[in-house]
C-alpha positions in Angstrom: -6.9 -5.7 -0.2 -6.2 -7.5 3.1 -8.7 -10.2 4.2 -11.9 -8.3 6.1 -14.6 -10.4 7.7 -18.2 -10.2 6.2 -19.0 -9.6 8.9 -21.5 -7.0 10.0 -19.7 -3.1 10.3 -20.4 -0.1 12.4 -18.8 3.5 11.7 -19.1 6.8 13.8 -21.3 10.1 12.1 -20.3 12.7 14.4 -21.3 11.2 18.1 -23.4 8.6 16.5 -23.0 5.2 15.9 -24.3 4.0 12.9 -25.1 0.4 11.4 -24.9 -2.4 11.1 -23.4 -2.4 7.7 -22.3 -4.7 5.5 -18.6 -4.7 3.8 -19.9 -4.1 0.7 -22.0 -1.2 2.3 -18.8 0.2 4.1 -17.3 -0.1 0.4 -19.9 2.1 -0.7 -19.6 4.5 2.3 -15.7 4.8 1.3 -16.0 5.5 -2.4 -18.9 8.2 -1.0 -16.6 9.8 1.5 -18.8 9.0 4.4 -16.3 6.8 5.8 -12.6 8.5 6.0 -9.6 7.5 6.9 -10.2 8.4 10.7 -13.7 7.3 10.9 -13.9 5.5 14.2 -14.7 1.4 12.7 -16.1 -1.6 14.7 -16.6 -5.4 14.3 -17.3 -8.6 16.0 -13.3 -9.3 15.4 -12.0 -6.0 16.8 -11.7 -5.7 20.3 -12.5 -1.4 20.0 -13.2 1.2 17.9 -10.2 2.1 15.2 -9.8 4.1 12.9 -10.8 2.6 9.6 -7.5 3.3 8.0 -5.5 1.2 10.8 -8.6 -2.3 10.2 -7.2 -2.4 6.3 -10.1 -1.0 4.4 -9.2 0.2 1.3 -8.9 4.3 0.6 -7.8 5.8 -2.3 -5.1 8.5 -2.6 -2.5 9.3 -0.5 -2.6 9.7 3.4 -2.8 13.1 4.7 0.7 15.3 4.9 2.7 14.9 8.0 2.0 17.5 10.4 5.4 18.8 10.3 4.5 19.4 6.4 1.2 22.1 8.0 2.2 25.0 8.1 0.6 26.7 11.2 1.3 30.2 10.2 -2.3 31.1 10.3 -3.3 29.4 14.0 -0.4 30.9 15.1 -1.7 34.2 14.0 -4.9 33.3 15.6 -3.5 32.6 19.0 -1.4 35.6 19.2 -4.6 38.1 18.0 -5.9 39.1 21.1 -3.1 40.9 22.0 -2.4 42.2 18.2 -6.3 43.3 18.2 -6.0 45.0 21.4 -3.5 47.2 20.0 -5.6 47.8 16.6 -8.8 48.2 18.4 -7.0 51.1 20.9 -5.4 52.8 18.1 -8.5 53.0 16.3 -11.1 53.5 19.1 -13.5 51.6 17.6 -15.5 51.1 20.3 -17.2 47.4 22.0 -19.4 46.9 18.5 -16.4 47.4 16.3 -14.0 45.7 18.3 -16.3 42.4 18.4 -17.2 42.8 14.6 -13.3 43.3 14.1 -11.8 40.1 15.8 -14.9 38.4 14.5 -14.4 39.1 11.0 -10.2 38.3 11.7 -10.9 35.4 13.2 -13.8 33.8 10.9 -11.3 34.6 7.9 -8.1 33.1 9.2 -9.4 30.1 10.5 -11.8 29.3 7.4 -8.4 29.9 5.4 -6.1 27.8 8.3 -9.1 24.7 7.8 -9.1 25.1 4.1 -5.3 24.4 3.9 -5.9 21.4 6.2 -8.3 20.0 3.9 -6.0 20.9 1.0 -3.4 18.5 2.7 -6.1 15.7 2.8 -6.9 15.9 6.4 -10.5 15.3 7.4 -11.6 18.9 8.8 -15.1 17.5 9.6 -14.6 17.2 13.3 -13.3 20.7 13.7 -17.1 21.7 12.6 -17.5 25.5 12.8 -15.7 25.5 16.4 -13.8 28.9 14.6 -17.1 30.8 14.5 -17.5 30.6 18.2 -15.4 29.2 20.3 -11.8 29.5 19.3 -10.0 27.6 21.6 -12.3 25.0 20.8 -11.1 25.0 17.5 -7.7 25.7 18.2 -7.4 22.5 20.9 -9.2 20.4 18.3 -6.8 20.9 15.5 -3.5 20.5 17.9 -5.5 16.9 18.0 -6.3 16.1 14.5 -2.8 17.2 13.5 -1.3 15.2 17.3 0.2 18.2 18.0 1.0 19.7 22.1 -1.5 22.3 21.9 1.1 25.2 22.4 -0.9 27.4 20.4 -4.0 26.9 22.4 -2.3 27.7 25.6 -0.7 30.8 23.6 -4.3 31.7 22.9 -5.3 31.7 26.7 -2.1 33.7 27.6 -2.9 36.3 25.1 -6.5 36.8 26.5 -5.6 36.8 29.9 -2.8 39.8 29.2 -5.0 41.4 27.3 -7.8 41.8 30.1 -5.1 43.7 32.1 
């Protein structure tokens, strides 16, 4: 383990900062899983906020899987599912309650399943929050993030919606 000042620590819950903390506390918060790899960190000695893993504070296990190792099959069937839906939704004539309860239901299962797979692959899914439930290109522009990924499949999302209101 690299040399880390004794200094007093602060880490980021959410959009709060917590601390001060000592290093044996931020230990502690580690081993817990409070503190991840990409909890934002800060000490007298830094000159911002980092992520922990980047100030040389010990994690266990392997990093998360490279993007590229993803697989975005499921977001990618979330952004095209307006349009897919639209066609389901006229064959069937289900009608406005069906049709919400429909891409509801499609979209709560495939993203749970799409943030279940990035949480297999050791990525910290905690700052997607339950974006999927509600707001999907909330979720959708937050995982293009987590993963550093251009956000094609958000805008694929917006295109989708748009054709499909004409």
């Amino acid at each position: 383990m690299p040399d880390l000042p004794a200094t007093q620590w602060y880490y980021t819950s959410g959009s709060e900062r917590k601390g001060p903390v000592s290093l044996d506390e931020m230990l502690t918060l580690i081993g817990s899983g409070v503190v991840s790899r990409t909890t934002l960190v800060w000490h007298d000695q830094l000159p911002d906020w980092t992520q922990a893993a980047l100030v040389g504070l010990p994690f266990v296990g392997p990093p998360p899987l490279a993007a590229t190792h993803v697989s975005d099959a499921l977001v990618w069937i979330v952004s095209v599912l307006p349009l897919a839906g639209l066609l389901v939704v006229q064959a069937l004539d289900l009608g406005a309650l069906g049709s919400f309860l429909l891409f509801f239901i499609a979209y709560s299962a495939l993203c749970f399943a799409d943030e279940r797979a990035l949480k297999t692959a050791g990525y910290d899914v905690s700052t997607l929050g339950v974006w999927w439930l509600f707001l999907i290109p909330v979720y959708l522009w937050k995982r293009a993030k987590l993963l550093k990924q251009v956000p094609a499949y958000f805008w694929v999302w917006i295109g989708c919606v748009v054709v499909s209101l004409f």
